[in-house]
C-alpha positions as CSV (number, residue, x, y, z in Angstrom):
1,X,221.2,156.1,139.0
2,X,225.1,156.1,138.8
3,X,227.7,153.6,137.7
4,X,229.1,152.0,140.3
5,X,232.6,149.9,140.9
6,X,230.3,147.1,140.7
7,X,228.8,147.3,137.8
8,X,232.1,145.6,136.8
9,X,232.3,142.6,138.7
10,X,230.6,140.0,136.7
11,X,227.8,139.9,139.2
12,X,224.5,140.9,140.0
13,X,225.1,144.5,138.7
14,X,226.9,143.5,135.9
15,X,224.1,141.4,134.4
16,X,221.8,144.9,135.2
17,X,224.2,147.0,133.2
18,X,223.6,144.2,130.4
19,X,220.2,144.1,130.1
20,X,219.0,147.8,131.0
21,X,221.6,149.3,128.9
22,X,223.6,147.5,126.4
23,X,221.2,145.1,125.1
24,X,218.5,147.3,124.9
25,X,220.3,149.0,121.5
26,X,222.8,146.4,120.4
27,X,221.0,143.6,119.1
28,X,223.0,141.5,116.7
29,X,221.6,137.9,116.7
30,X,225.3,136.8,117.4
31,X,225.4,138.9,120.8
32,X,222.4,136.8,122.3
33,X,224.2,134.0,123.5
34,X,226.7,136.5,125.6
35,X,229.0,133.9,126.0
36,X,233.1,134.2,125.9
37,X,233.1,135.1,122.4
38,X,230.7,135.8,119.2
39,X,230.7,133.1,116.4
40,X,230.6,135.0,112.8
41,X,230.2,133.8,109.5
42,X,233.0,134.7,107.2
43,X,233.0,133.5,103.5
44,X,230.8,130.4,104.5
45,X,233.4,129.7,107.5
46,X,232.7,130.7,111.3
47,X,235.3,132.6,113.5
48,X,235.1,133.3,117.1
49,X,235.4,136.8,117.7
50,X,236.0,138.1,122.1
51,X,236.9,141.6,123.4
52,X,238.4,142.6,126.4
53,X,239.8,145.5,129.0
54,X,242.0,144.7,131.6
55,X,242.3,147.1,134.4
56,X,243.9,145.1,136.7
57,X,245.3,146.7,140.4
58,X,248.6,146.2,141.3
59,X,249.8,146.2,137.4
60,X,252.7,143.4,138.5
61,X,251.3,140.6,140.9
62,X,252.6,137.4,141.8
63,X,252.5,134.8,138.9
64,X,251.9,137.6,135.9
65,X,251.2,141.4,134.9
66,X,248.4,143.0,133.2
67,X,250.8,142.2,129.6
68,X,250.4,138.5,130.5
69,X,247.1,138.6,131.9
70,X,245.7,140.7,128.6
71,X,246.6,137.7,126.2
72,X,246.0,134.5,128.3
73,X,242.4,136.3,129.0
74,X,242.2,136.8,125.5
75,X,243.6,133.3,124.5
76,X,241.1,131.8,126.9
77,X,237.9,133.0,125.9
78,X,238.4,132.2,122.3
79,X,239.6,128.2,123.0
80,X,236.4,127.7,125.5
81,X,234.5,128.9,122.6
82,X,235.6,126.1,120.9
83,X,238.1,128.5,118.6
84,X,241.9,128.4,117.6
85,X,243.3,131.1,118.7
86,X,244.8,133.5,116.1
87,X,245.1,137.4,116.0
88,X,244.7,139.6,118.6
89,X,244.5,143.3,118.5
90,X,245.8,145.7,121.2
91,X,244.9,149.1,122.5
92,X,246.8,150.9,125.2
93,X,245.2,153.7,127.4
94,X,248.5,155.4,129.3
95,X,248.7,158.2,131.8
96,X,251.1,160.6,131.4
97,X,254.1,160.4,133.6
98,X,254.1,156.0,133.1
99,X,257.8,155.3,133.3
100,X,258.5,153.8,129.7
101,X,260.7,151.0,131.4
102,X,257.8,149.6,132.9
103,X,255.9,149.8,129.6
104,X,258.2,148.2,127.8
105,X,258.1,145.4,130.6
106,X,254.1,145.0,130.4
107,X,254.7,144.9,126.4
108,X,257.7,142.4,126.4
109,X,255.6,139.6,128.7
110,X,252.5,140.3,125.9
111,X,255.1,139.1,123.6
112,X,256.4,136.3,125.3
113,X,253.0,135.3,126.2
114,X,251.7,135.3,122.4
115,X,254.5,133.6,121.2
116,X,254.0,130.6,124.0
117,X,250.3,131.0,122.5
118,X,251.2,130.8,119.2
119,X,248.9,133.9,118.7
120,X,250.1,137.6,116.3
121,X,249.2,140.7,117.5
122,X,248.4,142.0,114.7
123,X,247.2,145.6,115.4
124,X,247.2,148.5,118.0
125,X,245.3,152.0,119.1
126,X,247.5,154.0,121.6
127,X,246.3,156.8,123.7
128,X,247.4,158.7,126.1
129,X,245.5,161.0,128.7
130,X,246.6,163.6,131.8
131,X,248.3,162.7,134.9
132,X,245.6,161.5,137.5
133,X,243.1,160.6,134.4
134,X,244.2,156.9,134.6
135,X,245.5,154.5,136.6
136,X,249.0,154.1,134.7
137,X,247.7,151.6,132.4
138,X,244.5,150.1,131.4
139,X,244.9,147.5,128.0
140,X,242.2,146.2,125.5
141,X,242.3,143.4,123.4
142,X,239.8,141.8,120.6
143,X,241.0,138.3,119.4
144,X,240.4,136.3,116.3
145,X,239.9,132.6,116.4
146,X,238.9,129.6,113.8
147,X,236.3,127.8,115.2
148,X,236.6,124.0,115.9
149,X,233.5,123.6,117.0
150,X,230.5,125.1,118.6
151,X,229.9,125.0,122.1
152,X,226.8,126.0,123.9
153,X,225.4,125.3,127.5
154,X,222.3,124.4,125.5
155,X,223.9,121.0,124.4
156,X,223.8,120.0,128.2
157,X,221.7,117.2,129.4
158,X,220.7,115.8,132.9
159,X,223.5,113.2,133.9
160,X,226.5,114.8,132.5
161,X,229.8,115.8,134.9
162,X,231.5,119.2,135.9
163,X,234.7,119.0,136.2
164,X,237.3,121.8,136.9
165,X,241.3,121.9,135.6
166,X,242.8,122.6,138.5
167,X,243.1,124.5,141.8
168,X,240.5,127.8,142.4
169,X,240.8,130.7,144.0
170,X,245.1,131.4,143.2
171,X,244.8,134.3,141.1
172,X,242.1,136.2,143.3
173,X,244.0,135.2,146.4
174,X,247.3,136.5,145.1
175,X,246.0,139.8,144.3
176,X,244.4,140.4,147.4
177,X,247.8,139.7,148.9
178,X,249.4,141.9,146.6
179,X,246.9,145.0,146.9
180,X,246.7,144.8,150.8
181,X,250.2,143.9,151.5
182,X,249.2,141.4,154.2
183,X,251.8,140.5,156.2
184,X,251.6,136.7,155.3
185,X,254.1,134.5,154.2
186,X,252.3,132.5,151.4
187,X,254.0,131.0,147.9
188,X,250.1,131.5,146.4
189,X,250.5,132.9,143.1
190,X,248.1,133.9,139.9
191,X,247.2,130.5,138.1
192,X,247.3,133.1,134.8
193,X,248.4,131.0,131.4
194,X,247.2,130.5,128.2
195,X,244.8,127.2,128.1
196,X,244.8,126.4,124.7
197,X,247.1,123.9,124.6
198,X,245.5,121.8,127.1
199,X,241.9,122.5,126.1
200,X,241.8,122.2,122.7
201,X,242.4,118.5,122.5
202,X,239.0,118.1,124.8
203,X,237.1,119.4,121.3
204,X,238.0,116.1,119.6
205,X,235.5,114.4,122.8
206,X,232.2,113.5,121.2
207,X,230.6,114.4,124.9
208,X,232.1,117.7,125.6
209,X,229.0,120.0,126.2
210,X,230.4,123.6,127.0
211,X,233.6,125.1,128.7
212,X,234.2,128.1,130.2
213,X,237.4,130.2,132.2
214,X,235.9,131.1,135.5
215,X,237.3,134.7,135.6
216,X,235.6,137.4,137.1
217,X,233.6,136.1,139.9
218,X,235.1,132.4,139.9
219,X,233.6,128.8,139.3
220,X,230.3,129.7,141.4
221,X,228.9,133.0,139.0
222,X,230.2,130.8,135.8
223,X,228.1,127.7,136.8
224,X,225.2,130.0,137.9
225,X,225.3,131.3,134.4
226,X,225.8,128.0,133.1
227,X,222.1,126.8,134.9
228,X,220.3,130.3,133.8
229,X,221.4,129.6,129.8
230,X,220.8,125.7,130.2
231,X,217.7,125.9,132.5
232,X,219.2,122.8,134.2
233,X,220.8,122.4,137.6
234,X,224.6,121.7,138.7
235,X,224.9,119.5,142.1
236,X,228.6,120.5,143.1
237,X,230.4,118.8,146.2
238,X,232.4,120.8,148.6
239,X,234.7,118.0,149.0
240,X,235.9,117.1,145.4
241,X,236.4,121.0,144.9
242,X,240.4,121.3,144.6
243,X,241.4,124.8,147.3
244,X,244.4,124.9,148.1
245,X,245.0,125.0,152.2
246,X,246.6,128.7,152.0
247,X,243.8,129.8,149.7
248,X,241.1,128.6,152.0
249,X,243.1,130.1,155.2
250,X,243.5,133.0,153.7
251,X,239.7,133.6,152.3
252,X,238.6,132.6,156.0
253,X,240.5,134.9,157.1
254,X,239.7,137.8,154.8
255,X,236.2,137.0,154.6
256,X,236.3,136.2,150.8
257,X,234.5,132.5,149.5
258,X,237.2,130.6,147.0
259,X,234.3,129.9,145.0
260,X,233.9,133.2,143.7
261,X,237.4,134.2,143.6
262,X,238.8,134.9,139.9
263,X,240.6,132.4,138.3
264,X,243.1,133.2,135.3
265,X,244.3,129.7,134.2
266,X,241.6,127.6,134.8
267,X,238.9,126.2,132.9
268,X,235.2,125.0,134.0
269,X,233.6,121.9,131.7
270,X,230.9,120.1,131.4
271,X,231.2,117.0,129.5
272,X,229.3,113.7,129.3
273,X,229.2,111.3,131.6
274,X,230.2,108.3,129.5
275,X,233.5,110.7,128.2
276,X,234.1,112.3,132.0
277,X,237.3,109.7,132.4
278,X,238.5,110.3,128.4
279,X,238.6,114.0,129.2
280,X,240.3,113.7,132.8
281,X,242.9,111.9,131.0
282,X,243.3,114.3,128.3
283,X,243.1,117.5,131.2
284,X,245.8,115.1,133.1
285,X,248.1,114.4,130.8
286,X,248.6,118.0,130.6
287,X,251.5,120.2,133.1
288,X,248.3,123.1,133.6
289,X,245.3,120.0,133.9
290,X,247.0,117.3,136.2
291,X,244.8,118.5,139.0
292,X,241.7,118.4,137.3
293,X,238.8,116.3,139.3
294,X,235.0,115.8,138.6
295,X,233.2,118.3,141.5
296,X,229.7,118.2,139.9
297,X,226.6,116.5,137.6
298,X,224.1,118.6,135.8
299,X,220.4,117.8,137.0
300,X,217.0,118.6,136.2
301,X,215.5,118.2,139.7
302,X,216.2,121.6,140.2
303,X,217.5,125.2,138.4
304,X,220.6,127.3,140.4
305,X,223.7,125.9,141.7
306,X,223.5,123.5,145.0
307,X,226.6,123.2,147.1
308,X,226.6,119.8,149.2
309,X,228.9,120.5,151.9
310,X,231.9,118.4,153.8
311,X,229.3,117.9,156.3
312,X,226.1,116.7,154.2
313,X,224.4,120.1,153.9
314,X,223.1,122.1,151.4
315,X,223.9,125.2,150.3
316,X,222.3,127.1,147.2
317,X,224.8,129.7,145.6
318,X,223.6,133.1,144.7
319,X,224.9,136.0,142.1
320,X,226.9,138.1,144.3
321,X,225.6,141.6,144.3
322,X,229.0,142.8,143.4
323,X,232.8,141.4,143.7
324,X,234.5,141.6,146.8
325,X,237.4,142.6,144.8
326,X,236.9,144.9,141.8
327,X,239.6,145.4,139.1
328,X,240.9,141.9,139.5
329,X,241.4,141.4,135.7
């Protein structure tokens, strides 16, 4: 057995790679959640600790860059965690022959992108390897972040809402137009931002259960992940589910579902039912969270993730065996 392109997607393969490989030797306590980031004690305080590699192909797409795309991703995991977002370390793999114009692009919209985080990077590895031995430029990030407060799907209970900050499927749909150069006239961009400063308010609801930033394959793997750590159900409704017209043209067209489609500026939360409206208002008060809507409850009638459709059906969703479109982050 080989790796394979889809041993990256977040899918199926993914979750293989996990537990046939990685797990089987590392086995730090903190790891066994495998959630966005690792809480650590640190002089009788907890910090959330996340690493990441972004690989991302084209390197510039519509809405961002692998620079901006490095720190919201980074940004993102760490506030879902329930963290403040502080430090963030950087290391740059570069092929030989990368024009140093463009690197100093990808590094100037990192800056730019910290500073609207109000994040430091703090610390850096460079590398650089032969001409062919790397796509250009691949970037890897560890963050630091002072926890607020712990979340875990394991707080979820039957009766609580899912609700989603915004629009799905942008960032996926924009890099599929960007890699295939479709000849489409569409203004669909990359959602990518940092979230902290609309999520971290939400920690101050007594009913918020868990969030998380449906990245690599979108809000259906996260939720399905979500239901195999809480061993409860999500009911979601095809209708409430905010797609953009374009998005949904476009994935019927290309044969992709919105659903699992990478999002880069978008969050996934469940959250009491009792606090669902007190968290809509905080997500809508917000320029990145105005189109945030309830698309789902939590159950216990059932484990997985049902989809009711426009129509009354019912369809479950599955762990993809691999993503429809690798190196999307």
């Amino acid at each position: 057995m080989k790796v394979e392109i889809g041993h990256g997607s977040g899918g199926k393969l993914t979750r293989e790679l996990i537990e046939k490989v990685f797990l089987k030797h590392f086995n730090a306590p903190e790891l066994k959640p495998l959630q966005d980031s690792s809480y650590v004690p640190v002089n009788h305080k907890k910090i959330a600790i996340t690493t990441d590699s972004y690989v991302i192909r084209p390197r510039f797409f519509p809405g961002g860059d692998i620079g901006k795309l490095s720190i919201c991703g980074t940004v993102n995991d760490l506030t879902v965690s329930g963290a403040v977002p502080k430090y963030i370390s950087v290391g740059f793999i570069l092929e030989e022959g990368l024009p140093l114009e463009e690197l100093e692009k990808i590094v100037e919209s990192m800056a730019k992108t910290a500073k609207e985080a109000g994040v430091k990077v703090v610390t850096g590895d460079t590398k650089v390897v032969e001409k062919g031995r790397c796509d250009g430029v691949y970037i890897n990030t560890t963050g630091v972040g002072e926890v607020v407060r712990e979340l875990s799907p394991l707080s979820s209970e039957p009766g609580d809402v899912v609700i989603v900050s915004g629009y799905v499927g942008d960032h996926g749909t924009a890099i599929s137009l960007a890699r295939e150069a479709f000849e489409i006239e569409t203004q669909v961009k990359s959602d990518c931002a940092p979230l902290n400063s609309l999520l971290l308010p939400l920690l101050e609801v007594e009913g918020l259960r868990w969030m998380r930033d449906p990245t690599r394959g979108g809000v259906a793997t996260t939720l399905i992940e979500f239901s195999e750590s809480s061993e409860l159900g999500v009911r979601l409704y095809e209708e409430k589910i905010p797609i953009r017209e374009e998005v949904q043209f476009i994935s019927e067209m290309i044969g992709y579902d919105p659903l699992y489609l990478a999002n880069e500026g978008k969050a996934v939360i469940v959250v009491s039912s009792k606090d669902a409206e007190r968290a809509l208002e905080i997500l809508k008060s917000h320029p990145l969270g105005k189109d945030a809507r309830i698309i789902g409850e939590v159950t216990e009638d059932f484990k997985g993730v049902r989809l009711i459709t426009k129509i009354g059906g019912e369809r479950r969703l599955e762990l993809l065996e691999e993503d429809p479109l690798p190196r999307i982050c």
